[in-house]
C-alpha positions as CSV (number, residue, x, y, z in Angstrom):
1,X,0.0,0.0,0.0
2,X,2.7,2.2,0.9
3,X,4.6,1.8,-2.6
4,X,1.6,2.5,-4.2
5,X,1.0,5.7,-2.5
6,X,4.4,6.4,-3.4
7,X,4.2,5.5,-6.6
8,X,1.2,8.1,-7.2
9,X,3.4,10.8,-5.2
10,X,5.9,10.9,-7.3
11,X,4.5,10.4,-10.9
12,X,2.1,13.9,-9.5
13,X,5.6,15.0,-8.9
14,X,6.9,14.5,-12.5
15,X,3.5,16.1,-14.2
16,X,4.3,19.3,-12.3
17,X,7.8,19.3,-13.1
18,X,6.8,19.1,-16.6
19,X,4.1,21.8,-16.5
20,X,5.8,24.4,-15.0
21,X,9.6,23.6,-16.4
22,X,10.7,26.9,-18.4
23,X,9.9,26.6,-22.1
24,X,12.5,28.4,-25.2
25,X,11.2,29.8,-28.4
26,X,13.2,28.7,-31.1
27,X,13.3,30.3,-35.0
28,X,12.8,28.0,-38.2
29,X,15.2,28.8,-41.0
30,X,13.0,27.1,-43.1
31,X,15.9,24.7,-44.7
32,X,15.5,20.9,-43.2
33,X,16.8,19.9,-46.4
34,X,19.7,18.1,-44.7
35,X,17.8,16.4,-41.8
36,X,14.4,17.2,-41.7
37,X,14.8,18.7,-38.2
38,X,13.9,22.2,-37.0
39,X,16.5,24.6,-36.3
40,X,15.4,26.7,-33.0
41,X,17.6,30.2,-32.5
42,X,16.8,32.1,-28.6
43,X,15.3,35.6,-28.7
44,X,16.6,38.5,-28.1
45,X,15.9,40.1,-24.7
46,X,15.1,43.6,-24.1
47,X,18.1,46.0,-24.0
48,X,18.3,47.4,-20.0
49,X,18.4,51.0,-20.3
50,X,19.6,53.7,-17.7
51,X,17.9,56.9,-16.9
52,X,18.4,60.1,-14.4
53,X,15.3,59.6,-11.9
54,X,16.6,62.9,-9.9
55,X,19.2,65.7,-9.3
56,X,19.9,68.4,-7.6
57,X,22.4,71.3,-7.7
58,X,21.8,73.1,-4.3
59,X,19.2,75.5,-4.7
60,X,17.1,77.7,-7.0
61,X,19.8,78.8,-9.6
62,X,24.1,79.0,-9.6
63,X,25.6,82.4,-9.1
64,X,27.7,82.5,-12.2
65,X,31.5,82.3,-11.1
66,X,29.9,80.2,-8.3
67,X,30.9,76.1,-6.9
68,X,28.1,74.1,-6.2
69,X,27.7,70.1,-5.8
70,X,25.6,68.1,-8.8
71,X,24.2,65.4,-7.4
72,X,21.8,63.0,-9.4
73,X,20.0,59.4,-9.2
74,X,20.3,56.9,-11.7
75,X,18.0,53.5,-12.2
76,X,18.4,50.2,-14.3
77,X,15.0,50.1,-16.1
78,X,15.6,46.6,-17.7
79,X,14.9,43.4,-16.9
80,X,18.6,41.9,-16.8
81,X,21.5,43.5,-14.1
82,X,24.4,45.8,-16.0
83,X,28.0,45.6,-15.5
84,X,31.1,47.3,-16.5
85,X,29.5,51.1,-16.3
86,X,31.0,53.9,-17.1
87,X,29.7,57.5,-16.2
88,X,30.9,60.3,-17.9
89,X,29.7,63.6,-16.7
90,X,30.2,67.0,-19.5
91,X,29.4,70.3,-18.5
92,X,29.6,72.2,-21.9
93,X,30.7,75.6,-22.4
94,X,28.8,77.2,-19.4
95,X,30.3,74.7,-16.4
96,X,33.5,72.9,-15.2
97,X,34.4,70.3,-12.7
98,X,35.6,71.8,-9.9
99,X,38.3,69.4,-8.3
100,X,38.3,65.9,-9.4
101,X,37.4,63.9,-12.6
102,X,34.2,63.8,-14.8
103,X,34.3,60.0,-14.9
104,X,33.2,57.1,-12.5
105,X,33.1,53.4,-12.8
106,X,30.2,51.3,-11.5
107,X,30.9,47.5,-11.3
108,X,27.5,46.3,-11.7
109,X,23.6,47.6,-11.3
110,X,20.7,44.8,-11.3
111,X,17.3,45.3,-12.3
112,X,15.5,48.0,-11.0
113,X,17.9,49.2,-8.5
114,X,19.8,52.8,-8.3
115,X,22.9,54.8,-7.5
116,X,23.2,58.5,-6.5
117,X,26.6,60.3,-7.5
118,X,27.9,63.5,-6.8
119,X,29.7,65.8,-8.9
120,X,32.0,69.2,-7.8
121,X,31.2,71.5,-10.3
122,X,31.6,75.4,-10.7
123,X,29.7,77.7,-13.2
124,X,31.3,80.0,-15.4
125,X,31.7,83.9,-14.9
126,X,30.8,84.2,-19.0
127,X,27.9,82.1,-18.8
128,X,25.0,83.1,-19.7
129,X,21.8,83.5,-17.8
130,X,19.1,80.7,-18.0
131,X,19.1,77.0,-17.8
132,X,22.3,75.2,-19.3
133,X,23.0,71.9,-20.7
134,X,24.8,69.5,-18.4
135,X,25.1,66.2,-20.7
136,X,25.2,62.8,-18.6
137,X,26.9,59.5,-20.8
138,X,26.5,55.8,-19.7
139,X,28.6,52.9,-21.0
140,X,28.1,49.6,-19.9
141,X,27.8,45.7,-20.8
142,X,24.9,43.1,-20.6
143,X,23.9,39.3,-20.8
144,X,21.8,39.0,-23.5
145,X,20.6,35.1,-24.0
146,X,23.9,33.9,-23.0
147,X,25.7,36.5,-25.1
148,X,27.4,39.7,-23.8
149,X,26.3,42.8,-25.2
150,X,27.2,47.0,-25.1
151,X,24.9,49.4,-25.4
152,X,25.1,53.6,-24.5
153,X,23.3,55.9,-23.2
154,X,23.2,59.3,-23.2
155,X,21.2,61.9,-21.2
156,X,20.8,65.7,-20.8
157,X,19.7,67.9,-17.8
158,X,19.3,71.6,-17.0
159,X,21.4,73.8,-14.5
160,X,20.2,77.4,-14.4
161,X,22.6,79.9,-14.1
162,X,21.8,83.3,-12.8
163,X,24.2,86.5,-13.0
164,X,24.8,89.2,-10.4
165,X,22.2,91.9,-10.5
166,X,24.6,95.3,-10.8
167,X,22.2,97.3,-12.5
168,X,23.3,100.6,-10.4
169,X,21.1,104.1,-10.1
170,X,23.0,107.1,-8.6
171,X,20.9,109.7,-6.2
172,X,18.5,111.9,-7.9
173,X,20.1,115.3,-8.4
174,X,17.4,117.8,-7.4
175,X,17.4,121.2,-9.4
176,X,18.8,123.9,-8.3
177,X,16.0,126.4,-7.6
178,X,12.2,125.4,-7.4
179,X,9.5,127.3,-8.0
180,X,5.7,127.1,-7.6
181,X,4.1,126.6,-11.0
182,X,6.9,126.0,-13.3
183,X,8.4,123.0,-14.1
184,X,11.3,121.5,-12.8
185,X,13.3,117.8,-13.4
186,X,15.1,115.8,-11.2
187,X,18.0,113.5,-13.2
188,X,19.4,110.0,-12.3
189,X,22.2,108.5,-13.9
190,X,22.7,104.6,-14.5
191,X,24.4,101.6,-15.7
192,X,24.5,98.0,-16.1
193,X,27.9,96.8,-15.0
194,X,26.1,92.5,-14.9
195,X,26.9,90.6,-18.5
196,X,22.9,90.0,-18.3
197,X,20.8,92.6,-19.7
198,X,18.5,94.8,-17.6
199,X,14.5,94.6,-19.5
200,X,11.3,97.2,-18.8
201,X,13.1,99.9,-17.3
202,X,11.0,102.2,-15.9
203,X,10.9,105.2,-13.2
204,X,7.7,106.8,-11.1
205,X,7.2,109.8,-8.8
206,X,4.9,109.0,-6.3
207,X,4.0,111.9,-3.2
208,X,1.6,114.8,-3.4
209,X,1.4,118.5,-4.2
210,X,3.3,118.0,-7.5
211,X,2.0,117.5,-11.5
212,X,3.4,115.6,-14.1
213,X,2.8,115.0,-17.0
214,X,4.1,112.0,-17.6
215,X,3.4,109.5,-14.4
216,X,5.5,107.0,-15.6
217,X,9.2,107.2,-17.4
218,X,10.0,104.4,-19.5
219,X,13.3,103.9,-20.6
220,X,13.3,100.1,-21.6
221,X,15.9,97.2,-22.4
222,X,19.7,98.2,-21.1
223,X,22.4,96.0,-22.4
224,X,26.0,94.6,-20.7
225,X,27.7,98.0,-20.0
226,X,25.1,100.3,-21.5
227,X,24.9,103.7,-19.5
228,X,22.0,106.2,-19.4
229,X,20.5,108.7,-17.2
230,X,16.6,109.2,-16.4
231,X,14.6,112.4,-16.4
232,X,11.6,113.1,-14.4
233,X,9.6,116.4,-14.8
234,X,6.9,117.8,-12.7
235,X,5.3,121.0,-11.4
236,X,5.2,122.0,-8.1
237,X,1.2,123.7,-7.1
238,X,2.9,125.1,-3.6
239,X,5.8,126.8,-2.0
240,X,7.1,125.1,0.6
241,X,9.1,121.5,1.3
242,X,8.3,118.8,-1.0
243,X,8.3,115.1,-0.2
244,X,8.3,112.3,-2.6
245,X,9.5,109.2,-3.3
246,X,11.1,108.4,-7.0
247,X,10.6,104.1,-7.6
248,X,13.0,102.5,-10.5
249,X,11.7,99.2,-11.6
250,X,13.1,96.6,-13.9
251,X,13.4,92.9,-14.7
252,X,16.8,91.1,-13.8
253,X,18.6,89.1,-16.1
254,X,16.9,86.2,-14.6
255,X,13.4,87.2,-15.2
256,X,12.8,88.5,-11.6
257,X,11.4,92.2,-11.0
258,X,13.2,94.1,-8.9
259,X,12.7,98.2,-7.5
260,X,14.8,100.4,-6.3
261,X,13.7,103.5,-4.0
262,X,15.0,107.0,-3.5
263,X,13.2,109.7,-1.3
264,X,13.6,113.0,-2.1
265,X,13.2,116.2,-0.5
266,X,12.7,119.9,-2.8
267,X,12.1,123.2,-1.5
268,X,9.8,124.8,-3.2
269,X,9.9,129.2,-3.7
270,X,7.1,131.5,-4.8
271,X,7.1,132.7,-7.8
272,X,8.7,136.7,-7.4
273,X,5.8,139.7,-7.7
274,X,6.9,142.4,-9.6
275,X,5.2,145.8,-8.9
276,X,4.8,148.7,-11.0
277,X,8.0,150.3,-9.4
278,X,9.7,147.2,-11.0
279,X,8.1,147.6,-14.8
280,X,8.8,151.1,-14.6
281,X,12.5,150.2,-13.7
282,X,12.5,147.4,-16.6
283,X,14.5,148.6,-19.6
284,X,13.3,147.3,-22.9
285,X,15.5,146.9,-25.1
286,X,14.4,147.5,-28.5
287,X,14.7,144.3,-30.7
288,X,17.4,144.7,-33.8
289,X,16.2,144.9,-37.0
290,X,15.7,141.5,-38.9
291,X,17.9,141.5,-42.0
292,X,15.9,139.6,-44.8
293,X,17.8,136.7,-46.5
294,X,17.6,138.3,-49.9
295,X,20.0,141.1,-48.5
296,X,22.4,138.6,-47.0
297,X,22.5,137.1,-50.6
298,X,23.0,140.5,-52.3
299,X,25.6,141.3,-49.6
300,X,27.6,138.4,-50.7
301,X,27.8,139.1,-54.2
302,X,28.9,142.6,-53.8
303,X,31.5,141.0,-51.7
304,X,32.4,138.5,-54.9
305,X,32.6,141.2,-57.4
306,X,34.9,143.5,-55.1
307,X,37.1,140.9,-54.7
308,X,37.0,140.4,-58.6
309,X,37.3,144.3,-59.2
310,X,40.3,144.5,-56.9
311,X,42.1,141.5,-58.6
312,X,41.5,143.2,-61.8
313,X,42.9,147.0,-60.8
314,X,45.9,145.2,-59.5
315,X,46.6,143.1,-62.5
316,X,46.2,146.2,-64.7
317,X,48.5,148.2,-62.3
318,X,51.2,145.6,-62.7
319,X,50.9,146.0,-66.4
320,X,51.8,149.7,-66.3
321,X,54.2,149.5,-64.3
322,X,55.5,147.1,-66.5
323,X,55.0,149.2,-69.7
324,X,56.4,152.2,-67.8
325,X,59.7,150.4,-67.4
326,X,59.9,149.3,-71.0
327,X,59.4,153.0,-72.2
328,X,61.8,154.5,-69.8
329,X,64.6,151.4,-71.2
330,X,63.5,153.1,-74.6
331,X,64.1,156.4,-73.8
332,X,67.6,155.6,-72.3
333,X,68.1,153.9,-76.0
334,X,67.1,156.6,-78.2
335,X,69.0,159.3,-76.2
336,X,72.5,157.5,-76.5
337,X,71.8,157.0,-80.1
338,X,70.7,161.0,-80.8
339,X,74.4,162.0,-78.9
340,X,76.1,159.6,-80.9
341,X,74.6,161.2,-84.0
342,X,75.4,164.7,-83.2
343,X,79.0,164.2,-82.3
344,X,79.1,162.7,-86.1
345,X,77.7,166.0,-87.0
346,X,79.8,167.9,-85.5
347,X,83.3,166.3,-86.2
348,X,82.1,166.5,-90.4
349,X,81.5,170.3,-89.5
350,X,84.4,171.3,-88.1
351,X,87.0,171.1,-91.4
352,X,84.3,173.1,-93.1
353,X,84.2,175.8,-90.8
354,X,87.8,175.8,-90.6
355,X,88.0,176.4,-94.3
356,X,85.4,179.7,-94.0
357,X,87.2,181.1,-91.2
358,X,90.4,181.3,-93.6
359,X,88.6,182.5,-96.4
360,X,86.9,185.6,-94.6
361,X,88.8,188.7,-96.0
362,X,91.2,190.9,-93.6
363,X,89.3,193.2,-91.4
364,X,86.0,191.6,-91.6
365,X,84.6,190.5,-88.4
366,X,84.1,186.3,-87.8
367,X,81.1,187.2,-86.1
368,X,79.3,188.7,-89.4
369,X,79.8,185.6,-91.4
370,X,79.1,182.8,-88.7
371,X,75.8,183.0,-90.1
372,X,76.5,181.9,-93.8
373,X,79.1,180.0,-92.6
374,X,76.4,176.8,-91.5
375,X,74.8,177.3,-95.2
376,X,77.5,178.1,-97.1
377,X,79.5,174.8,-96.7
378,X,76.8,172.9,-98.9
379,X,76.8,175.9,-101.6
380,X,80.1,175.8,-101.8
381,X,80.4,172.4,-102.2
382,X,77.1,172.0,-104.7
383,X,79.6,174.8,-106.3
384,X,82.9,172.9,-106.3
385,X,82.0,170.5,-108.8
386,X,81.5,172.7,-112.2
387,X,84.6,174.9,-110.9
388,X,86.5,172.0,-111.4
389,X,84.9,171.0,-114.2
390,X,85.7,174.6,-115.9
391,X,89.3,174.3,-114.8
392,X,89.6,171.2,-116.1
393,X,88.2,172.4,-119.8
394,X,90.2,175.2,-119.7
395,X,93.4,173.4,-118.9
396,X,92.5,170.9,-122.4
């Protein structure tokens, strides 16, 4: 009896091994041309994949130029444990590590579990404002159906980076004199000496016993080192001391609104009274006559032709002077030549008056016959020539 209940025991034991032993798909290539059996291949598995479940870097944003710790969570989503990780941390342009190295090893993750690692980093003083990339890389190895597999994976996450707020606004510089019912301004110089830019810029005047006409000042958007100054006019209705308070809002480079206040204090005069002893006093000047345009025009050509006419009288006195030059070098000329002529004349005259003088008879005066004595020389000669001729006939 016993060996039959044994018997029954164990062939319930061998159905259950059977029905709940762990079954294998297997592929058909389709080719039994060789044996007529089926060829059964094991399929693939999932590939476990690694993701960032959480991270923190310490608070709402990083100060630019600032150290902070990144610390984040990763999980093994798959269905099979890891091994052989490699984590690879990259902070980009805006970031750096800050003491230490940017790659840790991990031995092995199963399923589902986690790790937490922290990371020394510092953000740069050029970065720019806003959230910045912080890249994450994973490396590691897998059994796959027996196999061992590699696989990657890569992951970004999101540091925001805020910069300094040193948008500056000196004191208001209050005018010098105030008075009731005229309209005065009160100036305030700034600048943005962050590398974030300063948005919706824009200045009030709050208080009482003062009108403006423009409540609100806007001045806008002011870049990286842009410099400015702000204006704010009003009227005073009353002498005497007033209070107000002059607001500066504006949006940080970070998106946050921000306001600056500066109380001011302006004494306010009356406006002087002049009485009649006073506008009797007052001198009027009487106002200068207006010269027309057309006489400013004429008034510049007469200066054009005088300048012409004058150019002109010196040219022609230049010419004269040189003409007056030549004919005195002329004159010189013509004189030397005239004396040279008449001391010809004279040395031909003088044999011929030599000749009279002898011929005058005794006792007649050389003063009676100077006066023939020019003429007669061409006479006598005119003369000479049938003389001789008569001489000569008469000596044949």
């Amino acid at each position: 009896m016993c060996a039959a209940v044994l018997a029954v025991l164990m062939a319930l034991a061998f159905l259950c091994a059977v029905a709940f032993a762990p079954t294998h798909a297997f592929a058909d290539d389709g080719d039994d041309s060789t044996s007529g059996s089926t060829v059964a291949a094991p399929v693939a598995g999932p590939v476990p994949n690694i993701i960032v479940t959480n991270f923190t870097y310490g608070g709402d944003s990083v100060a630019a130029g600032s150290k902070f710790d990144l610390a984040f969570t990763f999980q093994n989503k798959g269905q099979v444990a890891v091994t052989n990780m490699v984590v690879t941390v990259d902070g980009g342009e805006s970031f750096a590590i800050a003491g230490g190295t940017n790659t840790f090893y991990v031995d092995a993750l199963w399923a589902g579990y986690s790790l937490t690692q922290t990371v020394p980093m510092q953000a740069l003083a050029s970065a720019t404002s806003g959230a910045q990339p912080v890249s994450i890389s994973f490396k590691y190895e897998y059994l796959d159906s027996g196999s061992r597999s590699s696989t990657q994976s890569d992951i970004k996450i999101s540091v925001p980076i805020s910069q300094p707020d040193r948008f500056e606004v000196s004191d208001p510089v209050l005018p010098d004199q105030s008075i009731a019912g005229q309209e005065t301004t009160i100036t305030m110089e700034y600048v943005n000496k962050g590398k974030g830019d300063i948005s919706n810029v824009e200045a009030t005047m709050e208080g009482e016993g003062f009108d403006a006409t423009m409540k609100n000042q806007y001045v806008g958007n002011v870049a990286s080192g842009a410099t400015g100054s702000i204006g704010y006019a009003f009227t005073p209705q009353a002498s005497g001391e007033l209070n107000a308070t002059i607001k500066v809002m504006y949006e940080d480079s970070d998106g946050q609104s921000k306001t600056k206040e500066f109380p001011v204090k302006v004494n306010v005069e009356d406006a002087p009274v002049m009485d009649g002893t006073d506008m009797d006093n007052m001198v009027v000047e009487p106002a200068g006559p207006v010269v027309p345009v057309w006489a400013w025009a004429v008034g510049a050509v007469a200066v054009v032709v005088l300048i012409v006419v004058i150019v002109l009288l010196v040219r022609r006195h230049r010419k004269k002077k040189a003409k007056s030059k030549l004919d005195e070098e002329w004159d010189d000329w013509a004189e030397g030549s005239a004396k040279g002529d008449s001391a010809a004349d004279t040395a031909a005259t003088q044999p011929a008056a030599a000749s009279d003088d002898a011929a005058v008879p005794a006792g007649a005066s050389p003063n009676d016959s100077a006066p023939t004595t020019v003429l007669e020389p061409v006479a006598a000669v005119d003369s000479a020539v049938p003389v001789a001729a008569d001489s000569a006939t008469h000596r044949k």
